[in-house]
N, C-alpha and C positions, 0 to 999 in steps of 0.2 A: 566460093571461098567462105562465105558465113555458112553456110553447111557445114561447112568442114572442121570450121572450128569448133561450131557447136556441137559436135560431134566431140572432138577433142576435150572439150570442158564436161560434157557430160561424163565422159570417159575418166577422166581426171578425178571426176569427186566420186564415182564409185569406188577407185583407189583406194582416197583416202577416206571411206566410209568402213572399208574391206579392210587398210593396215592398220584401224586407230584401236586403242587395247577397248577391251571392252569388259565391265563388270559384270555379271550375270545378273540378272533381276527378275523379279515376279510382274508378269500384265498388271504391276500399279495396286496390286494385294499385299499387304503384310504377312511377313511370315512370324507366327505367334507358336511359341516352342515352350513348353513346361514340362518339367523333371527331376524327378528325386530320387538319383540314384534307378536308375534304367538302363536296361540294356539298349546299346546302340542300337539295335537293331530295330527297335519300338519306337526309338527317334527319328529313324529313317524313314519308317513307314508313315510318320506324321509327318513330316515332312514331303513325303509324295502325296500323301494326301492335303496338301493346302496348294502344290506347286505341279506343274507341268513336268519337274523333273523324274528321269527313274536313277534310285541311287542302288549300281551296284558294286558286289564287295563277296568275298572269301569269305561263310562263313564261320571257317575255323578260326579268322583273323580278327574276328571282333567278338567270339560266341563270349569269352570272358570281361569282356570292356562295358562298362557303367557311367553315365552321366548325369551330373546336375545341373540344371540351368535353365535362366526365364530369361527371354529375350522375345523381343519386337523390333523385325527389321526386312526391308524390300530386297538385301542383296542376300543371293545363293553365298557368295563368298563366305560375308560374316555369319550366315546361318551352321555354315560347315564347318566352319575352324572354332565356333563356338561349339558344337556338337562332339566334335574328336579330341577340343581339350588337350590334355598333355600326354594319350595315349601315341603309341608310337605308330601312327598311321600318316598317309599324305592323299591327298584326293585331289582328280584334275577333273574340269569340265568338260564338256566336249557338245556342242550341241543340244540335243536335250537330256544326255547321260553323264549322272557323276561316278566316278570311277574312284574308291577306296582301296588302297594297299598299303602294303604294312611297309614301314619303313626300311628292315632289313631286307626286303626283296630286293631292294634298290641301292643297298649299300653294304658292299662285304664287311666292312668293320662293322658297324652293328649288326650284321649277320654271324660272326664268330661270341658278340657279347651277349647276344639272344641266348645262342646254345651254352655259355658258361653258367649263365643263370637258369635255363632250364634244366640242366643236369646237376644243378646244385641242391645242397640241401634245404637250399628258402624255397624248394617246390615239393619237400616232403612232407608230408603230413600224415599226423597218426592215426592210426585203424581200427583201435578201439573205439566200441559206442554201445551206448544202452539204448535197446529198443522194447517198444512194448510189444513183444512177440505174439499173445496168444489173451484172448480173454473168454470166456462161454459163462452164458447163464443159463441155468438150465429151471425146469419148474412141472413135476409130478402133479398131475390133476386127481383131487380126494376120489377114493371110492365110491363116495357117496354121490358124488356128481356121474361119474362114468356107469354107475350100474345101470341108469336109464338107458345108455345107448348099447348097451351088452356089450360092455367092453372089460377087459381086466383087468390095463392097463391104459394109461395114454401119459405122455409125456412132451414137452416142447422144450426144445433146445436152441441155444443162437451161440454160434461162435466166431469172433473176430479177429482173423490173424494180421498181423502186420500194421496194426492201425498207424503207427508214427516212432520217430526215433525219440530220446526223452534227451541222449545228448551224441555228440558227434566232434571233432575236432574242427575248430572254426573255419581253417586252413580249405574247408572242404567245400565252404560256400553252397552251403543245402546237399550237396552230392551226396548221393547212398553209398555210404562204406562198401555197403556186401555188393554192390554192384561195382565198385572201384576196386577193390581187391580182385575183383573177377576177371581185372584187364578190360575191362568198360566195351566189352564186346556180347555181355549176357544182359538178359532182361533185365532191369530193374526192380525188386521185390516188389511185388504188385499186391494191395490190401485183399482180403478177401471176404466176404463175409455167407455163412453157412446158418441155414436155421433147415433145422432135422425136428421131422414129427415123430414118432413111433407108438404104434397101436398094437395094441396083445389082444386077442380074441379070448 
């Protein structure tokens, strides 16, 4: 009979070990977060790097989402909801996996207000922009120098294309015009830099 029950009572507080809510926490580490103005994504990774958790997430759902914030704290909870801020995300725990999704996946009314503002004109932005396209210095070595190596000629060249934009429409958040106008399916305009010898006999 005391078998039994002790059986029963052990039984019993596994239960209630098993139904009781529970906070997520760090092995008794603080989790220490700094940010100014960062991509989510950079916070996540600090974040896996101090904790046992993997935090994942769509990265089309957060590639534009930036935070700020200095915090020191044991729970995963307030580490997370301080991280996503007032972006429209929600994140569930599970074990040792945080799961990030975007709020209208999970709610057709902010899934109809998503798209009224994405096809609006608060997401156009203008396509004009000065770039420094092309720069070359170029520099003739004297005859007097070149006649020792029996030469006619000699010449050194450097040319710089693409070095930086000078402006852009803010709207664009660093993005290359000429690569967004392309339908953001072509390269990127990539710098390039050329230095050309030429010798004349």
């Amino acid at each position: 009979m005391r078998i039994i029950q002790s059986i029963v009572l052990v039984l019993t507080a596994l239960m209630a070990i098993w139904a009781a809510p529970v906070t997520a926490q760090t092995d008794n580490n603080e989790i220490v977060l700094k940010a100014s103005s960062e991509p989510l994504a950079s916070v996540f990774k600090q974040l896996e790097q101090q904790t046992t958790y993997k935090v994942m997430y769509v990265t089309e759902d957060v590639k534009n989402c930036q935070t700020t914030l200095d915090i020191r704290t044991r729970s995963i909870d307030e580490a997370m909801t301080a991280i996503i801020g007032q972006h429209p995300l929600d994140f569930s725990i599970s074990n040792q996996f945080i799961t990030v999704t975007r709020q209208d996946r999970n709610d057709i009314h902010l899934r109809y207000a998503y798209n009224a503002y994405n096809y609006s004109d608060a997401r156009i932005a203008k396509g004009d922009f000065i770039r420094l396209k092309e720069v070359s210095v170029g520099y003739d070595f004297p005859k007097s120098l070149i006649s020792t190596l029996h030469l006619s000629n000699l010449s050194l060249k450097l040319q710089a294309t693409n070095l930086f934009l000078i402006y852009a429409d803010k709207k664009l958040n660093g993005q290359d015009p000429e690569f967004t106008n392309s339908g953001g399916v072509a390269v990127p305009m990539p710098k390039q830099f050329t230095l050309t010898l030429r010798l004349g006999l």
